[in-house]
PDB file of N, H, CA, C and O in Angstrom:
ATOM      1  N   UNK A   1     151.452   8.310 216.725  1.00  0.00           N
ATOM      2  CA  UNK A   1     152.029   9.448 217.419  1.00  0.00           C
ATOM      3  C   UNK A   1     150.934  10.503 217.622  1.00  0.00           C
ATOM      4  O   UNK A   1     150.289  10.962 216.679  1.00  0.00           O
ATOM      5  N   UNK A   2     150.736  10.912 219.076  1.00  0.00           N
ATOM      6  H   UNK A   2     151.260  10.539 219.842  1.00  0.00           H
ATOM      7  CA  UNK A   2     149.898  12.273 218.768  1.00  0.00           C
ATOM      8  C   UNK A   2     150.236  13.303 218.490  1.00  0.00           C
ATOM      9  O   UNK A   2     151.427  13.474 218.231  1.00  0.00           O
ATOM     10  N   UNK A   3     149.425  14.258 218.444  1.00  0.00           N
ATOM     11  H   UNK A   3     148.458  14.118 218.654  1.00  0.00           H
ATOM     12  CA  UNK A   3     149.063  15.074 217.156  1.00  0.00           C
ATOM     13  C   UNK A   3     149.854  16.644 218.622  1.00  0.00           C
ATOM     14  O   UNK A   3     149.343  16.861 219.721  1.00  0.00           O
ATOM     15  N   UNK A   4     150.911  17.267 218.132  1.00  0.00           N
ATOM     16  H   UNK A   4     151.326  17.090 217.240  1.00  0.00           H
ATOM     17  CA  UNK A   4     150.817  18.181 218.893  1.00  0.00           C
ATOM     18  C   UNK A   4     150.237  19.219 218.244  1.00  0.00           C
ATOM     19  O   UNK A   4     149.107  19.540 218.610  1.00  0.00           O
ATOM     20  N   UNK A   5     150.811  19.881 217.266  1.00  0.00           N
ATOM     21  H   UNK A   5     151.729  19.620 216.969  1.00  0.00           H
ATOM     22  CA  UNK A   5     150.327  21.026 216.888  1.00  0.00           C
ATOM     23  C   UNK A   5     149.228  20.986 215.750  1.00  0.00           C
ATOM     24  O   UNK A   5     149.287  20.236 214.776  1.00  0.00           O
ATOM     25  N   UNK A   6     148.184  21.923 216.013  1.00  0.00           N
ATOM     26  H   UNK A   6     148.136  22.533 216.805  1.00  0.00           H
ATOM     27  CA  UNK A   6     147.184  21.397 214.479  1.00  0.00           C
ATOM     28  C   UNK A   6     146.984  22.729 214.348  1.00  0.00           C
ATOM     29  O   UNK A   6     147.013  23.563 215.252  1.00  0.00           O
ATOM     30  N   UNK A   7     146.698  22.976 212.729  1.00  0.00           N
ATOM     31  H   UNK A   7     146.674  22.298 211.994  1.00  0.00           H
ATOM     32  CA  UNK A   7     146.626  24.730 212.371  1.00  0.00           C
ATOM     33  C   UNK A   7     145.267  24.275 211.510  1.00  0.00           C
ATOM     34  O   UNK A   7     145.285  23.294 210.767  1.00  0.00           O
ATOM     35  N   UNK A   8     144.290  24.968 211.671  1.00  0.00           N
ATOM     36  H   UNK A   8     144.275  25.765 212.275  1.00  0.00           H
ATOM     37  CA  UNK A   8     143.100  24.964 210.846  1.00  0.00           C
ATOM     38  C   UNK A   8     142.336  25.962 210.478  1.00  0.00           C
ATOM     39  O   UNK A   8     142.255  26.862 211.313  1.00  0.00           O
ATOM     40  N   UNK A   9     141.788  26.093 209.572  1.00  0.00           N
ATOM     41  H   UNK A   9     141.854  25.362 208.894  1.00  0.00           H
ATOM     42  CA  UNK A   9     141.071  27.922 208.874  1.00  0.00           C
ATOM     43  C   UNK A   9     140.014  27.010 209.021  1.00  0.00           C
ATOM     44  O   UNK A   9     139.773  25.836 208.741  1.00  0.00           O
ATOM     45  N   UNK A  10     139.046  28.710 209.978  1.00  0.00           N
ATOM     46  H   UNK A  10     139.241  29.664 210.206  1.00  0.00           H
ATOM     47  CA  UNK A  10     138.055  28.467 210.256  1.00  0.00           C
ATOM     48  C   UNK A  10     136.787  29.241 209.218  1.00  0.00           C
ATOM     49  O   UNK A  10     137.168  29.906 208.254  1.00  0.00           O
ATOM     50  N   UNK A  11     135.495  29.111 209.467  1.00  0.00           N
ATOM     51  H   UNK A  11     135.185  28.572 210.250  1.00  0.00           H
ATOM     52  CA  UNK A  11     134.320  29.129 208.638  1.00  0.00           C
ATOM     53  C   UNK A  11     134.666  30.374 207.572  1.00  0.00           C
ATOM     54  O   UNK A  11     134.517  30.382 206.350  1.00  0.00           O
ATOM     55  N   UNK A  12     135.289  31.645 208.643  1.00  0.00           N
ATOM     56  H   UNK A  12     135.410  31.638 209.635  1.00  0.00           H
ATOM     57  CA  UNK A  12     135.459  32.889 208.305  1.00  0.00           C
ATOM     58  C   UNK A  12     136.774  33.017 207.914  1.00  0.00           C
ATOM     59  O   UNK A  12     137.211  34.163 207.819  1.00  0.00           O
ATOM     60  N   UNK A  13     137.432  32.173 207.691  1.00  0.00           N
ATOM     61  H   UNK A  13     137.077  31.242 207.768  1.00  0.00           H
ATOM     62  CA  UNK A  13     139.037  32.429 207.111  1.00  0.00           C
ATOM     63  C   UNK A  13     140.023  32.467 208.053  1.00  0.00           C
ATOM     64  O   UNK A  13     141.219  32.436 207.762  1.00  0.00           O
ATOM     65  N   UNK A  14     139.438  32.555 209.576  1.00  0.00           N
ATOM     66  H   UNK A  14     138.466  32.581 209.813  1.00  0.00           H
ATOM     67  CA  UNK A  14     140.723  32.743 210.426  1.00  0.00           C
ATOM     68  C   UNK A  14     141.319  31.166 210.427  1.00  0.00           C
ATOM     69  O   UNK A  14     141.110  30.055 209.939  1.00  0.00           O
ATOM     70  N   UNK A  15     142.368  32.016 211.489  1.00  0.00           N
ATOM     71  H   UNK A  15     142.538  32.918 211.886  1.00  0.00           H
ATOM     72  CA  UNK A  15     143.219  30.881 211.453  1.00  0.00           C
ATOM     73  C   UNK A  15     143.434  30.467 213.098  1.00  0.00           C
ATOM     74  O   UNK A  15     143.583  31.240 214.045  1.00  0.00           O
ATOM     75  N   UNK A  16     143.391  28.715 213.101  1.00  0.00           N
ATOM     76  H   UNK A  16     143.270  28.087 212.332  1.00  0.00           H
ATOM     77  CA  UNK A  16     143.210  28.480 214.440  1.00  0.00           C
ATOM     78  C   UNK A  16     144.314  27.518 214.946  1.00  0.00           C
ATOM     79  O   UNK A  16     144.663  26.502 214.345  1.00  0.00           O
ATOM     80  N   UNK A  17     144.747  27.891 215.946  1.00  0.00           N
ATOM     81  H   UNK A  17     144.464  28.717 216.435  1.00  0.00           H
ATOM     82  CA  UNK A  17     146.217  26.636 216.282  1.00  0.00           C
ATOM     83  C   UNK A  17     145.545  26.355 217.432  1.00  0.00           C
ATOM     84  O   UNK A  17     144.582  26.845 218.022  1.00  0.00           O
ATOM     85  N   UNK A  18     146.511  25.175 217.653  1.00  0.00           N
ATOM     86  H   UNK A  18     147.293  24.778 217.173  1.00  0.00           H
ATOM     87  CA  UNK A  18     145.871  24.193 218.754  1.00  0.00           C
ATOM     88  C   UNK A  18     147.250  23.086 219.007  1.00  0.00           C
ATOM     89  O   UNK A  18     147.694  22.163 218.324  1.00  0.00           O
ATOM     90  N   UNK A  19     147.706  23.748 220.480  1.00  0.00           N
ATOM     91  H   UNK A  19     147.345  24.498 221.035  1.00  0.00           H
ATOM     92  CA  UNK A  19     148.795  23.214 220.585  1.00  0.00           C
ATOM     93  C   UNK A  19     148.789  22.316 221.978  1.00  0.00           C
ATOM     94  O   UNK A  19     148.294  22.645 223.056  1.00  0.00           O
ATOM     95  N   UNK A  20     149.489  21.074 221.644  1.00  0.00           N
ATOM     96  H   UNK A  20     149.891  20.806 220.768  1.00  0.00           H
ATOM     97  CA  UNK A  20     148.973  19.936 222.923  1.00  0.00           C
ATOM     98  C   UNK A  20     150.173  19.367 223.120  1.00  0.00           C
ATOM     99  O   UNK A  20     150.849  18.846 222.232  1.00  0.00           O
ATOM    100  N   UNK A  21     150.603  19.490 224.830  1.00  0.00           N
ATOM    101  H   UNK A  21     150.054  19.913 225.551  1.00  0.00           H
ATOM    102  CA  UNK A  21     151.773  19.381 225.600  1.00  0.00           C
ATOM    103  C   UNK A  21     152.434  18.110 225.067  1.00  0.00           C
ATOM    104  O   UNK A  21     151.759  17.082 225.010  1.00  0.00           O
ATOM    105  N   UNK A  22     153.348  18.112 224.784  1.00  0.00           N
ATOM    106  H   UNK A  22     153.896  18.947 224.830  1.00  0.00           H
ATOM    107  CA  UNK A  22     154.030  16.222 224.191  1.00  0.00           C
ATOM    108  C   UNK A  22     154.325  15.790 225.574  1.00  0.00           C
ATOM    109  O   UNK A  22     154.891  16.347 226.515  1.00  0.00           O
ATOM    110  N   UNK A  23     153.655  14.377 225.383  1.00  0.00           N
ATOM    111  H   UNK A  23     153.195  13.924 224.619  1.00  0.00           H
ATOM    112  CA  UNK A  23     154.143  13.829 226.710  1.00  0.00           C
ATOM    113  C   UNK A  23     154.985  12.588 226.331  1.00  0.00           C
ATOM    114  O   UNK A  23     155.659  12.297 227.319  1.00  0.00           O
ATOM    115  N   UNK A  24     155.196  11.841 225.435  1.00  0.00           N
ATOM    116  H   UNK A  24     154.648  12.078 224.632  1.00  0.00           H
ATOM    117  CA  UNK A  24     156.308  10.529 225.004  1.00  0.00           C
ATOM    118  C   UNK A  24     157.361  11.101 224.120  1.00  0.00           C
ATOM    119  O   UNK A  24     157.603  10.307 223.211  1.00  0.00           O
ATOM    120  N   UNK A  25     158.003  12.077 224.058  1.00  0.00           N
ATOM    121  H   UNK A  25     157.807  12.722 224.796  1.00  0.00           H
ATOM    122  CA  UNK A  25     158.723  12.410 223.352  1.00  0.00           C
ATOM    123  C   UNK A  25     159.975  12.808 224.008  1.00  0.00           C
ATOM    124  O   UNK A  25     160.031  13.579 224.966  1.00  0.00           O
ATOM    125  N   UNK A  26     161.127  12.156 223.353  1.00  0.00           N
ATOM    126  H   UNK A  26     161.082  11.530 222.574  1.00  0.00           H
ATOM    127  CA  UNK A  26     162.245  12.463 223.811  1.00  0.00           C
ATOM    128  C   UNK A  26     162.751  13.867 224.372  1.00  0.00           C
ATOM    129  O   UNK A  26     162.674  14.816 223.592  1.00  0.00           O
ATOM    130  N   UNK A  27     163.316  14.116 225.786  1.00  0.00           N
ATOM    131  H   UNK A  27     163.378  13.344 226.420  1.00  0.00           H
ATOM    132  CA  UNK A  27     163.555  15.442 226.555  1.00  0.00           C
ATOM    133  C   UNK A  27     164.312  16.376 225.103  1.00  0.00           C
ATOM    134  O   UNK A  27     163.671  17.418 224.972  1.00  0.00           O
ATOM    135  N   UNK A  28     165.287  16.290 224.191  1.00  0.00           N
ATOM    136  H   UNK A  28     165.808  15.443 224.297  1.00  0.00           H
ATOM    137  CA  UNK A  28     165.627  17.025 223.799  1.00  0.00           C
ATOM    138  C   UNK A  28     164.362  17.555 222.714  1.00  0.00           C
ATOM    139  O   UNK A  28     164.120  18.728 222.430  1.00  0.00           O
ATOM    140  N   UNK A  29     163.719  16.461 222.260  1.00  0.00           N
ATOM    141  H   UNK A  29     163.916  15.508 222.491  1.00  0.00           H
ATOM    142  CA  UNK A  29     162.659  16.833 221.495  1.00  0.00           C
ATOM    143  C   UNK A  29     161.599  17.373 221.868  1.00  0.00           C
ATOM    144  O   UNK A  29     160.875  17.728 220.938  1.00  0.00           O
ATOM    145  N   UNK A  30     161.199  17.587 222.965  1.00  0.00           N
ATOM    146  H   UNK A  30     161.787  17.298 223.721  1.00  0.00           H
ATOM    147  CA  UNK A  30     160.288  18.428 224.074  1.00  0.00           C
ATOM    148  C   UNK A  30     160.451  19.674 224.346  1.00  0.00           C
ATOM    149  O   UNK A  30     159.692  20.637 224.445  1.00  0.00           O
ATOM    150  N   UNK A  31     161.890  19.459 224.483  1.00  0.00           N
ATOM    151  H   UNK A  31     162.508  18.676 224.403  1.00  0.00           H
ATOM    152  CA  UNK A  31     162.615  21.258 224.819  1.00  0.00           C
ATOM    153  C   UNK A  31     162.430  21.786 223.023  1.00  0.00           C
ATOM    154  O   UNK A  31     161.738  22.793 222.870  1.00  0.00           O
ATOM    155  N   UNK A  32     162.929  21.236 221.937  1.00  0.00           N
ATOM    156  H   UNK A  32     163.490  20.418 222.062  1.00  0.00           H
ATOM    157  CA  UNK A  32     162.777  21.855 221.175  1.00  0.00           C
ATOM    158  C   UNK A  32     161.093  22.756 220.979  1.00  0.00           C
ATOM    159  O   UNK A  32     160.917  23.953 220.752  1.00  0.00           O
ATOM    160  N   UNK A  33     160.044  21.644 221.170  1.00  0.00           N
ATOM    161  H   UNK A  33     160.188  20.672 221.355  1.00  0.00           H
ATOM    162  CA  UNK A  33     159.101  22.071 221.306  1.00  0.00           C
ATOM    163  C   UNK A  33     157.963  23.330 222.123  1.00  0.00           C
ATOM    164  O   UNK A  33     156.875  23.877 221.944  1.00  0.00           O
ATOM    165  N   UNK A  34     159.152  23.285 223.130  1.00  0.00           N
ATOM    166  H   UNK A  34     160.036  22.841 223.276  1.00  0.00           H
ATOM    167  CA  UNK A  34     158.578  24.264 223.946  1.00  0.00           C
ATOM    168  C   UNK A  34     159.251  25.428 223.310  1.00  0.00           C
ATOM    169  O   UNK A  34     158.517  26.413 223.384  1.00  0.00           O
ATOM    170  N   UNK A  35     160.532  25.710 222.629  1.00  0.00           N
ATOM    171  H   UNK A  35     161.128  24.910 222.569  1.00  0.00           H
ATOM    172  CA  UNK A  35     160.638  26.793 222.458  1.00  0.00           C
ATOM    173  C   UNK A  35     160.301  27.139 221.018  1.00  0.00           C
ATOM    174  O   UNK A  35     160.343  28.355 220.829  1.00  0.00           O
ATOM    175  N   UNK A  36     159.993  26.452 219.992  1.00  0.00           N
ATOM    176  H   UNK A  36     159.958  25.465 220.145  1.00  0.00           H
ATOM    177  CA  UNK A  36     158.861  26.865 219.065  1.00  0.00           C
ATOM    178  C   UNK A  36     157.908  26.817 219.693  1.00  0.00           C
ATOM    179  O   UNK A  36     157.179  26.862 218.702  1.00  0.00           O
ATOM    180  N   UNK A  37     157.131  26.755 220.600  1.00  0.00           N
ATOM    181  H   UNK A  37     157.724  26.718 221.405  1.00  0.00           H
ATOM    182  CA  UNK A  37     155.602  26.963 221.078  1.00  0.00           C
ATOM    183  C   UNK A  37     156.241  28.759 221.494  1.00  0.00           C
ATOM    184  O   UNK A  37     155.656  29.653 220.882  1.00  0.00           O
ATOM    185  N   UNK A  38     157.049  29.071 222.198  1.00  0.00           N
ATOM    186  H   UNK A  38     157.524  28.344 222.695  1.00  0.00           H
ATOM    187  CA  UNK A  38     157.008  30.017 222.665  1.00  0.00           C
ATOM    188  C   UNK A  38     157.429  31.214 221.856  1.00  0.00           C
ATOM    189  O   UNK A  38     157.251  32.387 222.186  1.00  0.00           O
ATOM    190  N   UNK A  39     158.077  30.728 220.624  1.00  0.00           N
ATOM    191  H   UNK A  39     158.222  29.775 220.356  1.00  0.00           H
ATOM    192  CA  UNK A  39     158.156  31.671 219.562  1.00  0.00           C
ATOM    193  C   UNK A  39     156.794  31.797 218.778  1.00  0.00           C
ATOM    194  O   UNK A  39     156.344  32.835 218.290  1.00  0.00           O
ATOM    195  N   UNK A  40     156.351  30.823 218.756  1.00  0.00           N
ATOM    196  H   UNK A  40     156.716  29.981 219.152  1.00  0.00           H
ATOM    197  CA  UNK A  40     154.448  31.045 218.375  1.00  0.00           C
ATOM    198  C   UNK A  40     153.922  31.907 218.730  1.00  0.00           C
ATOM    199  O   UNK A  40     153.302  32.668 217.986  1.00  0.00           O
ATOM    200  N   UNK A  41     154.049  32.072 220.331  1.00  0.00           N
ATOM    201  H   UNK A  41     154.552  31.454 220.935  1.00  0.00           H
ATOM    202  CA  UNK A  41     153.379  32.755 221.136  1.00  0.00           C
ATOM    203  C   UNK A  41     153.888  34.608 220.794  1.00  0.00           C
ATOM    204  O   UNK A  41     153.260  35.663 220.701  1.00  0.00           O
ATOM    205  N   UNK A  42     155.354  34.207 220.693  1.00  0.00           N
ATOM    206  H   UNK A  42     155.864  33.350 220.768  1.00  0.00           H
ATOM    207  CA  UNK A  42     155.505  35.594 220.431  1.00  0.00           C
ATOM    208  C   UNK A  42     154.949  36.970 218.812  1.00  0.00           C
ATOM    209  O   UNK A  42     154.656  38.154 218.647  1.00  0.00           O
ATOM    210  N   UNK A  43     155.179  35.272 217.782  1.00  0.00           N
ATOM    211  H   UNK A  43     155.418  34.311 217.916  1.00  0.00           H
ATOM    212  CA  UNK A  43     155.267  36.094 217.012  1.00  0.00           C
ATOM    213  C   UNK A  43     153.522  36.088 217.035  1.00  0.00           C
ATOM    214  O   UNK A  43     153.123  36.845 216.149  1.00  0.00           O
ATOM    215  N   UNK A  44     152.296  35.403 217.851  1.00  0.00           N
ATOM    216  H   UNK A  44     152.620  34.788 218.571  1.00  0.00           H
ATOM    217  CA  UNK A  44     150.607  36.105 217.944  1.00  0.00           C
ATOM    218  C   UNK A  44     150.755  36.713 218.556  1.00  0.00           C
ATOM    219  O   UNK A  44     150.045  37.647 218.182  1.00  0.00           O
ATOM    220  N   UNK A  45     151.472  37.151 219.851  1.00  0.00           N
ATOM    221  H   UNK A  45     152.048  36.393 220.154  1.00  0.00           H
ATOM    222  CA  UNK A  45     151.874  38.881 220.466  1.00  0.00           C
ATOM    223  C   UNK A  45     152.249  39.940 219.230  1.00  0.00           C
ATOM    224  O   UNK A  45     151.687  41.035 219.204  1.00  0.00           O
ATOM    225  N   UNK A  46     152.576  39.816 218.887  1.00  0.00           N
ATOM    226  H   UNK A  46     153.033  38.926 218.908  1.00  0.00           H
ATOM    227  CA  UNK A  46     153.001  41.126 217.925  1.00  0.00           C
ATOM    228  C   UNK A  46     152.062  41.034 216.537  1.00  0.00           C
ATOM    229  O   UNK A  46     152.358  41.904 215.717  1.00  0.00           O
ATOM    230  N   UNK A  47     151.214  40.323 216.220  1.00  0.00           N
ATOM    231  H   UNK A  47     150.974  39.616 216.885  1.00  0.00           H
ATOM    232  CA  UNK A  47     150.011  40.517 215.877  1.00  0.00           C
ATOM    233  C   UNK A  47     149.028  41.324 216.477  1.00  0.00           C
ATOM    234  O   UNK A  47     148.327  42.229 216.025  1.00  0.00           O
ATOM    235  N   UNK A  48     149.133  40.755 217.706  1.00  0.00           N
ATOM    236  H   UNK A  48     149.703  40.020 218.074  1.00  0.00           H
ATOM    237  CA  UNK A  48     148.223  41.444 218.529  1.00  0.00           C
ATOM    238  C   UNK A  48     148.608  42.907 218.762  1.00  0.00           C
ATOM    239  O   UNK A  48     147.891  43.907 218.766  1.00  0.00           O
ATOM    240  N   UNK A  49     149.615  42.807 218.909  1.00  0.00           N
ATOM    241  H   UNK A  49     150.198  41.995 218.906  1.00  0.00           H
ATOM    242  CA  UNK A  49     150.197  44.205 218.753  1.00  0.00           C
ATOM    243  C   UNK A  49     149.785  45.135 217.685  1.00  0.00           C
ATOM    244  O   UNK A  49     148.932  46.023 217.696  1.00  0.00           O
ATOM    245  N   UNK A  50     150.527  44.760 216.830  1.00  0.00           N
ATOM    246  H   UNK A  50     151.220  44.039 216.821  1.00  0.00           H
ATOM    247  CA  UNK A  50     149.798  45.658 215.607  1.00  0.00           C
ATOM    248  C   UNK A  50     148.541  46.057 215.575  1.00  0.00           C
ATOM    249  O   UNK A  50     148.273  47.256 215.490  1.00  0.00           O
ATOM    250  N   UNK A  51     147.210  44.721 215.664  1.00  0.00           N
ATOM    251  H   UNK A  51     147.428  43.748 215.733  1.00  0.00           H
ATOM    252  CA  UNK A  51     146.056  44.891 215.672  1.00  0.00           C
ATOM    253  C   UNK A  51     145.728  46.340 216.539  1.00  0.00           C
ATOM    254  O   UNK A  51     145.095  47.367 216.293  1.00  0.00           O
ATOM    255  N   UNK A  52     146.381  45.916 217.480  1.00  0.00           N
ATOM    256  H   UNK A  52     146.895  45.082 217.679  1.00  0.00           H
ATOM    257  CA  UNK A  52     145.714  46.996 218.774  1.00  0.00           C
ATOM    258  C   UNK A  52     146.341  48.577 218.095  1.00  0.00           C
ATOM    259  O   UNK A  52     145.669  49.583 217.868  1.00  0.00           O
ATOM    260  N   UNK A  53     147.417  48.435 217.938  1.00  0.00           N
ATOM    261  H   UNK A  53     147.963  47.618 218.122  1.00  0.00           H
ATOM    262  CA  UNK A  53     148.282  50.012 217.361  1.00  0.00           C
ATOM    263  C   UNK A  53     147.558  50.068 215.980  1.00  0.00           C
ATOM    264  O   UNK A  53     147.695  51.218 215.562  1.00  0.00           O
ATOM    265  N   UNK A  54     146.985  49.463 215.269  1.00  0.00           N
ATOM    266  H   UNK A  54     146.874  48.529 215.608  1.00  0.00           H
ATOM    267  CA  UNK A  54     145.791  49.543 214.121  1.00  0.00           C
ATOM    268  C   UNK A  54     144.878  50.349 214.397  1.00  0.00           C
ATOM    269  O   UNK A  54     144.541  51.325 213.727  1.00  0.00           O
ATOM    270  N   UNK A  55     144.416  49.967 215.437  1.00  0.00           N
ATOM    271  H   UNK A  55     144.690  49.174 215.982  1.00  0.00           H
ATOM    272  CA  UNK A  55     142.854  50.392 216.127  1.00  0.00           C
ATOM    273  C   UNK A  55     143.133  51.564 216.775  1.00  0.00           C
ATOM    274  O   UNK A  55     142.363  52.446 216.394  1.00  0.00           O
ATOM    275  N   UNK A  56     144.141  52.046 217.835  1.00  0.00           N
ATOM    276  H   UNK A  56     144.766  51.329 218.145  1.00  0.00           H
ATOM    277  CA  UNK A  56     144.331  52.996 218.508  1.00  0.00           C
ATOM    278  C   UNK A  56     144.554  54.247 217.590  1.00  0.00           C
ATOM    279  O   UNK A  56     144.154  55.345 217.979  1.00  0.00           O
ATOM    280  N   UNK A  57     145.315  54.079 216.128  1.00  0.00           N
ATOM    281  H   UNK A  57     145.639  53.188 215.812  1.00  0.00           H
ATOM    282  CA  UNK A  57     145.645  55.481 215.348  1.00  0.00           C
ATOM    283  C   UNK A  57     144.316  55.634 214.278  1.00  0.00           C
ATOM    284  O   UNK A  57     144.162  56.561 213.484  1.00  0.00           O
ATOM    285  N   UNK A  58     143.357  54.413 214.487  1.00  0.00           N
ATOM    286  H   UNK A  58     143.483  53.659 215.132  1.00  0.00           H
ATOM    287  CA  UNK A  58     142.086  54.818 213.736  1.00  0.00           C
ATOM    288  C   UNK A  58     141.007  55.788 214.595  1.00  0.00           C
ATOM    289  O   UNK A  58     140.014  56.364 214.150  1.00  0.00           O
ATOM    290  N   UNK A  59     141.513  55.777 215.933  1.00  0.00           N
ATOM    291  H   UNK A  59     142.319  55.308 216.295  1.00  0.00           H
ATOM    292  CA  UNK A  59     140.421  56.001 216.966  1.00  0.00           C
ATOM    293  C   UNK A  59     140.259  57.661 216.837  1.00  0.00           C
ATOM    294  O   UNK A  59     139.420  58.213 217.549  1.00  0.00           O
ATOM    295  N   UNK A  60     140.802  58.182 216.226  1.00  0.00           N
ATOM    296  H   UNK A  60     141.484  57.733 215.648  1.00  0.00           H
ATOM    297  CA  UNK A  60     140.474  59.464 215.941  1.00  0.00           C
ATOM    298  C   UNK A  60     139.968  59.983 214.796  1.00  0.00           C
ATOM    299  O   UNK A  60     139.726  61.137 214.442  1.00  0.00           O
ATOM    300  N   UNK A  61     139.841  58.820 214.231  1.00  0.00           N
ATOM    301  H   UNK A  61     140.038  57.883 214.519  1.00  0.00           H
ATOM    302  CA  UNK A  61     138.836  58.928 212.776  1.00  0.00           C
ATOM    303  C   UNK A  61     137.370  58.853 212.924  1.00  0.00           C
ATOM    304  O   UNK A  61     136.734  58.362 213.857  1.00  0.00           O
ATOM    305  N   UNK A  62     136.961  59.394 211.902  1.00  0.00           N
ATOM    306  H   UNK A  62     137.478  59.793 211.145  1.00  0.00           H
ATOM    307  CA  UNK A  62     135.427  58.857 212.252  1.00  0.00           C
ATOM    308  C   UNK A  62     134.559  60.037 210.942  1.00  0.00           C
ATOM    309  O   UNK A  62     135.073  60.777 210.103  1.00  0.00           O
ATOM    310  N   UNK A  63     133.550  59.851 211.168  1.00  0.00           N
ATOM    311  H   UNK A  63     133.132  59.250 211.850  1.00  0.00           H
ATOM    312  CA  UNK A  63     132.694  60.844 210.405  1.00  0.00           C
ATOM    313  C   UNK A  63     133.095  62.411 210.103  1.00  0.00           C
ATOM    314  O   UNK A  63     132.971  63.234 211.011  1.00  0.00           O
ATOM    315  N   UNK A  64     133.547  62.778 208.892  1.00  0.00           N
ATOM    316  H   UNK A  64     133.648  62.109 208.155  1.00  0.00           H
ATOM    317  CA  UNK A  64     134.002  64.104 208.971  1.00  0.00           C
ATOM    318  C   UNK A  64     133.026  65.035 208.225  1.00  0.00           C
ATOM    319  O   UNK A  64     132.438  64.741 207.184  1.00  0.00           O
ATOM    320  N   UNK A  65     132.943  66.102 208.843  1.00  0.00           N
ATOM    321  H   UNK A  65     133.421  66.341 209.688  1.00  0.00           H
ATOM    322  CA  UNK A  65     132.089  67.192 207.404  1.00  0.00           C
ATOM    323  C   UNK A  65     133.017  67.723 206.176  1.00  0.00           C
ATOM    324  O   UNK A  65     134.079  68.344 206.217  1.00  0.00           O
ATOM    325  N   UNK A  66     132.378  67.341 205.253  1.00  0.00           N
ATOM    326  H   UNK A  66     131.515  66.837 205.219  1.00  0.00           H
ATOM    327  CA  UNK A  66     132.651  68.049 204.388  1.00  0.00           C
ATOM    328  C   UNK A  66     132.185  69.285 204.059  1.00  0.00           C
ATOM    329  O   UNK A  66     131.045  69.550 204.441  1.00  0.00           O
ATOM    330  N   UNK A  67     132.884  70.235 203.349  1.00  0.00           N
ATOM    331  H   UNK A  67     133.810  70.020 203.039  1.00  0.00           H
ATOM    332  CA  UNK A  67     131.872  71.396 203.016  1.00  0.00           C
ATOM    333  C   UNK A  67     131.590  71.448 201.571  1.00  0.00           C
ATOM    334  O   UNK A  67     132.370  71.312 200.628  1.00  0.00           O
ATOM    335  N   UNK A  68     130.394  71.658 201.583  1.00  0.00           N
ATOM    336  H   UNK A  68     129.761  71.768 202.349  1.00  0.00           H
ATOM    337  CA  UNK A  68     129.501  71.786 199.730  1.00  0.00           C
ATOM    338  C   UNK A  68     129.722  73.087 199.070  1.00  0.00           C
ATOM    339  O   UNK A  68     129.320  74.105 199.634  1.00  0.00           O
ATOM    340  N   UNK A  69     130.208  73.142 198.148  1.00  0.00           N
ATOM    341  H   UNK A  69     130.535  72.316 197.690  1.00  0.00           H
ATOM    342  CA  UNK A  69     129.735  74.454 196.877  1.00  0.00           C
ATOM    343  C   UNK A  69     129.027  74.423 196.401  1.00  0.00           C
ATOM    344  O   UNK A  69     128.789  75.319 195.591  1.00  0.00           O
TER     345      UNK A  69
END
């Protein structure tokens, strides 16, 4: 059987999916597949999400003065 979905951690710890269209697999078992692929997809959107709303409320940080006594 081939291999649809493969999840692998890479050199640096990430994490890598790798998802490949089923082509001999029964129609109901296909449809199931497409809509876990597309909940995949959603729940690395809202990763991405976060990431980005991470970065955007840091963007006003940066080097501050302190003052010395």
């Amino acid at each position: 059987m081939e291999r649809i979905l493969e999840i692998k951690r890479g050199d640096e710890g990430e994490i890598i999916f790798s998802l490949t269209p089923p082509r001999k697999l029964p129609e109901p078992t296909r449809e199931h597949l497409r809509t876990a692929s597309r909940e995949a997809l959603l729940a690395l959107r809202s990763l991405l999400d976060e990431a980005v709303h991470h970065l955007e409320t840091k963007k006003g940080e940066g080097p501050r003065k302190i003052d010395i006594q």
